[in-house]
TIVO-2410 file (N, C-alpha, C; in nm, 3 decimals):
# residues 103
REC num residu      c1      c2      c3 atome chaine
REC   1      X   7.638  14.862  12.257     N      A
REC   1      X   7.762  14.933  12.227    CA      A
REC   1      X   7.869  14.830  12.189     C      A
REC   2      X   7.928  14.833  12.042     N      A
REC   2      X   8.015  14.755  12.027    CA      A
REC   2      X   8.147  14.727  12.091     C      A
REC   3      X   8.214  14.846  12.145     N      A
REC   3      X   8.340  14.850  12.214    CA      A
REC   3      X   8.307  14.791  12.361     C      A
REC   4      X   8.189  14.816  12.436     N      A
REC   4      X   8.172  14.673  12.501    CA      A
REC   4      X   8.193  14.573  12.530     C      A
REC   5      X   8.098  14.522  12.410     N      A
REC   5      X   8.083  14.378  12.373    CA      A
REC   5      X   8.228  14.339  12.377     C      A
REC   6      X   8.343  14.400  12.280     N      A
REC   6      X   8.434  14.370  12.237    CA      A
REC   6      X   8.545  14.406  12.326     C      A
REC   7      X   8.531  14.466  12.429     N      A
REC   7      X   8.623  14.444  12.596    CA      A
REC   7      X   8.582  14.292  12.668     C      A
REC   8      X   8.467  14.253  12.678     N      A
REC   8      X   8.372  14.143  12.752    CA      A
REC   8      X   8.456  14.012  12.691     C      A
REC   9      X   8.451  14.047  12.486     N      A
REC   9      X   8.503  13.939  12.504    CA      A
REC   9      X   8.637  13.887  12.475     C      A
REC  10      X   8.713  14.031  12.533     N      A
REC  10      X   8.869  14.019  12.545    CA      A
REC  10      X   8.844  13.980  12.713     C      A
REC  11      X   8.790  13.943  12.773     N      A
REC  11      X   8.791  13.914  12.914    CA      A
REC  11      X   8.768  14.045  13.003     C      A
REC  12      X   8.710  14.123  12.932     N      A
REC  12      X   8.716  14.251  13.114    CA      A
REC  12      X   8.547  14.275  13.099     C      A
REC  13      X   8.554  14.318  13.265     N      A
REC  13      X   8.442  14.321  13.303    CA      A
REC  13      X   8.411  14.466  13.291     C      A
REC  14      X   8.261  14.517  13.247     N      A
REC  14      X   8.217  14.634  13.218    CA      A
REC  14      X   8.172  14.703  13.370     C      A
REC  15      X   8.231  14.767  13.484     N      A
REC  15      X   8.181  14.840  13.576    CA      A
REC  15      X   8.096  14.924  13.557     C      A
REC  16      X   8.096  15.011  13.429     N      A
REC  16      X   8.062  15.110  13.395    CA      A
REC  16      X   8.031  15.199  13.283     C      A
REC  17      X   7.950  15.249  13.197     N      A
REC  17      X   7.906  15.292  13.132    CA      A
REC  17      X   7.848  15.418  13.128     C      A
REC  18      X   7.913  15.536  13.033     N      A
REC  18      X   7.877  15.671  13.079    CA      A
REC  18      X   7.887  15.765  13.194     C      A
REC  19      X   7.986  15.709  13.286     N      A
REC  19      X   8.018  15.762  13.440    CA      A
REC  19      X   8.036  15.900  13.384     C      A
REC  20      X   7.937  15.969  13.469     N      A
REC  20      X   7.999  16.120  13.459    CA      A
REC  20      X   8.031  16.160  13.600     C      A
REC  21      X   8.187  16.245  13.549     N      A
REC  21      X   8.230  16.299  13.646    CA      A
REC  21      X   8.234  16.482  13.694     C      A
REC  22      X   8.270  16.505  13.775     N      A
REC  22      X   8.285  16.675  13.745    CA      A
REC  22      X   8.359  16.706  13.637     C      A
REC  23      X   8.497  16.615  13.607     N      A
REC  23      X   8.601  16.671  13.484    CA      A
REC  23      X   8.536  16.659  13.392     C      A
REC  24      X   8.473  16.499  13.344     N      A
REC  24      X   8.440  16.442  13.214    CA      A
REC  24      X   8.345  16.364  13.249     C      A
REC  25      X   8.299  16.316  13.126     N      A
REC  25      X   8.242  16.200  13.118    CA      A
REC  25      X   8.256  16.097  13.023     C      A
REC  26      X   8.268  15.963  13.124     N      A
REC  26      X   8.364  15.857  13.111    CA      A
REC  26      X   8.297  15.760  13.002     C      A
REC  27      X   8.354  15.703  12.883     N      A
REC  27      X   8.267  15.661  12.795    CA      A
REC  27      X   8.205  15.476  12.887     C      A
REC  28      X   8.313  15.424  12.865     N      A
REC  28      X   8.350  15.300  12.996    CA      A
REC  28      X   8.450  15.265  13.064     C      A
REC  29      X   8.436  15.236  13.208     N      A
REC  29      X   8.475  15.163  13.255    CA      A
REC  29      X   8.507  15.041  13.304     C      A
REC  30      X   8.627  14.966  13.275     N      A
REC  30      X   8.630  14.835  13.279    CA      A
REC  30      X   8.736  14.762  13.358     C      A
REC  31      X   8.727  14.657  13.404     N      A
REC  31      X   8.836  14.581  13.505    CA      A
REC  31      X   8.844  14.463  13.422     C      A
REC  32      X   8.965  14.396  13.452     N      A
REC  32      X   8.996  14.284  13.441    CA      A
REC  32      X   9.136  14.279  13.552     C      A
REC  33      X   9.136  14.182  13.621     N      A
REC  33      X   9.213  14.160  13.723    CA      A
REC  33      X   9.249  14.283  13.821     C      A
REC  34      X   9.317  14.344  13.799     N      A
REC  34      X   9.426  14.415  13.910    CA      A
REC  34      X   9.369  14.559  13.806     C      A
REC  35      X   9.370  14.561  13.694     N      A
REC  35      X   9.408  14.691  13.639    CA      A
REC  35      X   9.218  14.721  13.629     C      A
REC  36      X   9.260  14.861  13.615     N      A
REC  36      X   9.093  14.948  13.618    CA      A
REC  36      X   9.105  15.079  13.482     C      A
REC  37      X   9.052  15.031  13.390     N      A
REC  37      X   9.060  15.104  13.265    CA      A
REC  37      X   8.924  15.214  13.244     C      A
REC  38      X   8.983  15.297  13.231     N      A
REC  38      X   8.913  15.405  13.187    CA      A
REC  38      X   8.906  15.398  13.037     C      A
REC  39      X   8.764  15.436  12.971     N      A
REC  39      X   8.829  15.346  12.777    CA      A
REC  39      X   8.724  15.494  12.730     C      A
REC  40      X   8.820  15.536  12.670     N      A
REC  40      X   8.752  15.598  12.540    CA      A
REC  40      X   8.693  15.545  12.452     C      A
REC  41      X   8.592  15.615  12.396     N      A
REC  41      X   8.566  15.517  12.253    CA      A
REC  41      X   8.550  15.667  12.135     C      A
REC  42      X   8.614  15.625  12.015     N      A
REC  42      X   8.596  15.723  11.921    CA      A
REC  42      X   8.578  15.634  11.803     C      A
REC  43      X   8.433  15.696  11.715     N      A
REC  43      X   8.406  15.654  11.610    CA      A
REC  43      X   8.442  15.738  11.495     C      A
REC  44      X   8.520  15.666  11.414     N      A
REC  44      X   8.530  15.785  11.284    CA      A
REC  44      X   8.460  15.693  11.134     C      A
REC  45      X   8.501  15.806  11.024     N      A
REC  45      X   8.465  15.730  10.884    CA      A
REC  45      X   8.605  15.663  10.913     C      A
REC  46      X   8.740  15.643  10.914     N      A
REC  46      X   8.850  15.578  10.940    CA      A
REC  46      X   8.888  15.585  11.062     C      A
REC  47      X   8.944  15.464  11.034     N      A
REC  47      X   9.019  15.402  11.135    CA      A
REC  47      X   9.168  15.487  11.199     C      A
REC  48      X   9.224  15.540  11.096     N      A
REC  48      X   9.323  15.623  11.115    CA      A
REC  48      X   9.268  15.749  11.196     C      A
REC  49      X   9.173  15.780  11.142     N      A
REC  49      X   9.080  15.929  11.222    CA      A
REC  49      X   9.064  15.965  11.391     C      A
REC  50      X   8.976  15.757  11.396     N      A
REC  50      X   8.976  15.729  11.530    CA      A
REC  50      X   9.098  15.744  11.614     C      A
REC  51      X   9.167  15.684  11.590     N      A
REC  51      X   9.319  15.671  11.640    CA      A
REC  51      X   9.385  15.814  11.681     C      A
REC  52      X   9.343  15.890  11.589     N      A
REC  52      X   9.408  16.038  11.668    CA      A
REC  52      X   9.298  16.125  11.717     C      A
REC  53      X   9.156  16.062  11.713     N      A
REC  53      X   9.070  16.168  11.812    CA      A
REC  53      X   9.097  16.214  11.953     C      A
REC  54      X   9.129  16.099  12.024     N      A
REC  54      X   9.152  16.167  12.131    CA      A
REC  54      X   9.291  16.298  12.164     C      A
REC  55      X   9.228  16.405  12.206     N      A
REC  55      X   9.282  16.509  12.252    CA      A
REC  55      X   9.366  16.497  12.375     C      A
REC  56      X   9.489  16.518  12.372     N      A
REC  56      X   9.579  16.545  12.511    CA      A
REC  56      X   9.525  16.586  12.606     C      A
REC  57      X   9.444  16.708  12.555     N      A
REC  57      X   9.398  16.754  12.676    CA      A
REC  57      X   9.292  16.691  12.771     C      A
REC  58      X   9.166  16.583  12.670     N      A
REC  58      X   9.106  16.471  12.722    CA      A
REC  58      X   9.155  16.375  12.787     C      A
REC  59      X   9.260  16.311  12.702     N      A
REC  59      X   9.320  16.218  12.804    CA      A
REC  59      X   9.396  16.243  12.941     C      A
REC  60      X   9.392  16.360  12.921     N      A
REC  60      X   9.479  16.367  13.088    CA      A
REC  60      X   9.350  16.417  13.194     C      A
REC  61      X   9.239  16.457  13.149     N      A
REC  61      X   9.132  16.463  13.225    CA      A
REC  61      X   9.101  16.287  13.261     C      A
REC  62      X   9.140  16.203  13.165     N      A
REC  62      X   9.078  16.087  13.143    CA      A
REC  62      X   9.173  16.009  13.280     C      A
REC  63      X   9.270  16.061  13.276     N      A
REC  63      X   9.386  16.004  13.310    CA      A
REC  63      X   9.323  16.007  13.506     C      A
REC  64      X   9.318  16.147  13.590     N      A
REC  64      X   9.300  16.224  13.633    CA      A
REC  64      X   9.154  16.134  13.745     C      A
REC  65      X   9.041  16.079  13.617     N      A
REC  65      X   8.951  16.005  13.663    CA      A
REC  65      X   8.977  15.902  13.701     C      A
REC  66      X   9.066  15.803  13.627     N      A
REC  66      X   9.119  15.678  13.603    CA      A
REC  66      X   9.157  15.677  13.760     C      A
REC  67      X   9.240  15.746  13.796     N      A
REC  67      X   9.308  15.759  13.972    CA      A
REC  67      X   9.234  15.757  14.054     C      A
REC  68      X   9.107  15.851  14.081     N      A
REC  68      X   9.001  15.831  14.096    CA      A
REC  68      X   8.917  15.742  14.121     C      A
REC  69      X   8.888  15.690  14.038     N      A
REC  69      X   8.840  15.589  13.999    CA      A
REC  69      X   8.880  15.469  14.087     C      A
REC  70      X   8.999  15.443  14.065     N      A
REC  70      X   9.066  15.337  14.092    CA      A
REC  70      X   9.071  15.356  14.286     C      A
REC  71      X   9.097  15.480  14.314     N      A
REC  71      X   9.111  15.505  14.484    CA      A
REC  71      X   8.955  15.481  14.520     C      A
REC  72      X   8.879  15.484  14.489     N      A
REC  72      X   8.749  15.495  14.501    CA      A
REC  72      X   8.711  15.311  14.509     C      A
REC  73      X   8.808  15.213  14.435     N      A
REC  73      X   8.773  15.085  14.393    CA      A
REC  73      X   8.820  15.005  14.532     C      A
REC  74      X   8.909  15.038  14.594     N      A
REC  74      X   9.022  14.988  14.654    CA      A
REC  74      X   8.887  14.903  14.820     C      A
REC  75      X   8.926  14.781  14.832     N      A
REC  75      X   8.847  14.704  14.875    CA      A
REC  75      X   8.902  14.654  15.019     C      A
REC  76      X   8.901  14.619  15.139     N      A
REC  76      X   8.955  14.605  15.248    CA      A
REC  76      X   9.048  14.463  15.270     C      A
REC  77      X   9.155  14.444  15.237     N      A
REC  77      X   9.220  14.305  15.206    CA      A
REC  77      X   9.249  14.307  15.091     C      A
REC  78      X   9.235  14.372  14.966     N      A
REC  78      X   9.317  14.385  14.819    CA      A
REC  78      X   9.344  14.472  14.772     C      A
REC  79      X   9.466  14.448  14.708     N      A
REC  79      X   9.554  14.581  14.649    CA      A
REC  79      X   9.502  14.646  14.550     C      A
REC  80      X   9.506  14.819  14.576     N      A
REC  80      X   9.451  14.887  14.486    CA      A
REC  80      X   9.439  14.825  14.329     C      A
REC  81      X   9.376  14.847  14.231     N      A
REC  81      X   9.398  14.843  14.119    CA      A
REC  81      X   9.464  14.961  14.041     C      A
REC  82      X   9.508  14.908  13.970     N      A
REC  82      X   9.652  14.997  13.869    CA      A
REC  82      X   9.548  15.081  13.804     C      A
REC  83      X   9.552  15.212  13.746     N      A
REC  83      X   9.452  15.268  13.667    CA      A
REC  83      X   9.514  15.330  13.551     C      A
REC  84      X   9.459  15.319  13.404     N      A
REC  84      X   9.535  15.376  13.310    CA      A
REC  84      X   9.351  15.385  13.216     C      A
REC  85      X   9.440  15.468  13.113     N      A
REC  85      X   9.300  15.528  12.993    CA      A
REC  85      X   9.332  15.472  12.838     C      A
REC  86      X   9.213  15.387  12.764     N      A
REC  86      X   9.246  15.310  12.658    CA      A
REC  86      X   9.179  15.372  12.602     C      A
REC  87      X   9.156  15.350  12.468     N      A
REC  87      X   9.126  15.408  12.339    CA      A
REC  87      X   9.051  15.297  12.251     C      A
REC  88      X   8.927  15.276  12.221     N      A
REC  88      X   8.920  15.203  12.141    CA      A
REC  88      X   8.847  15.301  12.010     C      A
REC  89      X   8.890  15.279  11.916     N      A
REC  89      X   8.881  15.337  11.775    CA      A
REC  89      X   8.763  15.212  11.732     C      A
REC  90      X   8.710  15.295  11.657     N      A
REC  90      X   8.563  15.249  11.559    CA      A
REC  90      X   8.550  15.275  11.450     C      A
REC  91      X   8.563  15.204  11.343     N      A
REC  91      X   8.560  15.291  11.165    CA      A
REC  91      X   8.435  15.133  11.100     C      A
REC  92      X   8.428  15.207  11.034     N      A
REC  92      X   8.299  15.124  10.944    CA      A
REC  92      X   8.433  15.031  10.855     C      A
REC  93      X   8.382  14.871  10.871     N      A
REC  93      X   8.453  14.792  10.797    CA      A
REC  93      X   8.611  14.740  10.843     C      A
REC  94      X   8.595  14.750  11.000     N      A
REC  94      X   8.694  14.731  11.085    CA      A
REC  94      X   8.659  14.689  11.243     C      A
REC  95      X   8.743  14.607  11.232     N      A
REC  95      X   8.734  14.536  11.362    CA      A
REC  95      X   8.763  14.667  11.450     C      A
REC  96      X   8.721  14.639  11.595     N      A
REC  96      X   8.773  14.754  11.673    CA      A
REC  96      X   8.894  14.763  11.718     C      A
REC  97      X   8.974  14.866  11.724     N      A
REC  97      X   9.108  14.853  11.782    CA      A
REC  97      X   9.089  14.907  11.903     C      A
REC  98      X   9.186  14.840  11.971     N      A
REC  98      X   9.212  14.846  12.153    CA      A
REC  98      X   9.318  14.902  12.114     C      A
REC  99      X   9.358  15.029  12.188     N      A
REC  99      X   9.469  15.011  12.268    CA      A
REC  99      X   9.492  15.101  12.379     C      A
REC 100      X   9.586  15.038  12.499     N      A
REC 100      X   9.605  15.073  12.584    CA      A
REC 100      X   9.715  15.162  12.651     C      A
REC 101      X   9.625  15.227  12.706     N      A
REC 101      X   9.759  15.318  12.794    CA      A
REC 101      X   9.753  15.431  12.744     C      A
REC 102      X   9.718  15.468  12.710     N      A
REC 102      X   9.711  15.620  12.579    CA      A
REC 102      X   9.760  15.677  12.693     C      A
REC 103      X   9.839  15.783  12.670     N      A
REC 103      X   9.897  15.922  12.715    CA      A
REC 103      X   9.861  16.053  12.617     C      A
***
């Protein structure tokens, strides 16, 4: 999976892959330091396409897990991790775009 690869080698670590939950199911999950990302991935013929696939109504399911997620991470001696839901877009003839925080 390219959006993977291409979190790994922005530095975050892959926890997870395909987590399904009762709401959804989670494309990946990934950490790097403190924060715990919930990541969409949407492939389109454009890049512009990708960028507005995700649905409001997904991301706040996404959102919802992310909390979840993150209460579920929380380790005896370190502070929870922060949890938010990213987006990475996929188009043929384009690097992948990250971005974070989607609402």
């Amino acid at each position: 999976m390219w959006a993977a690869l291409w979190l790994q080698a922005q530095g975050w670590r892959i926890v997870a892959r395909r987590r399904r939950m009762p709401m959804i199911e989670i494309d990946i999950v990934a950490r790097r330091g403190d924060v715990l990302a919930v990541v969409e991935v949407k492939q389109r013929p454009t890049l512009e396409a990708a960028l507005c696939a995700l649905k409001p109504e997904a991301a706040l399911r996404l959102q919802r897990a992310a909390v979840q997620l993150a209460a579920e991470a929380v380790r005896p001696g370190r502070p929870a991790p922060s949890a938010r839901v990213d987006l990475i877009a996929l188009a043929p003839g384009h690097w992948p775009r990250h971005i974070a925080g989607v609402q």
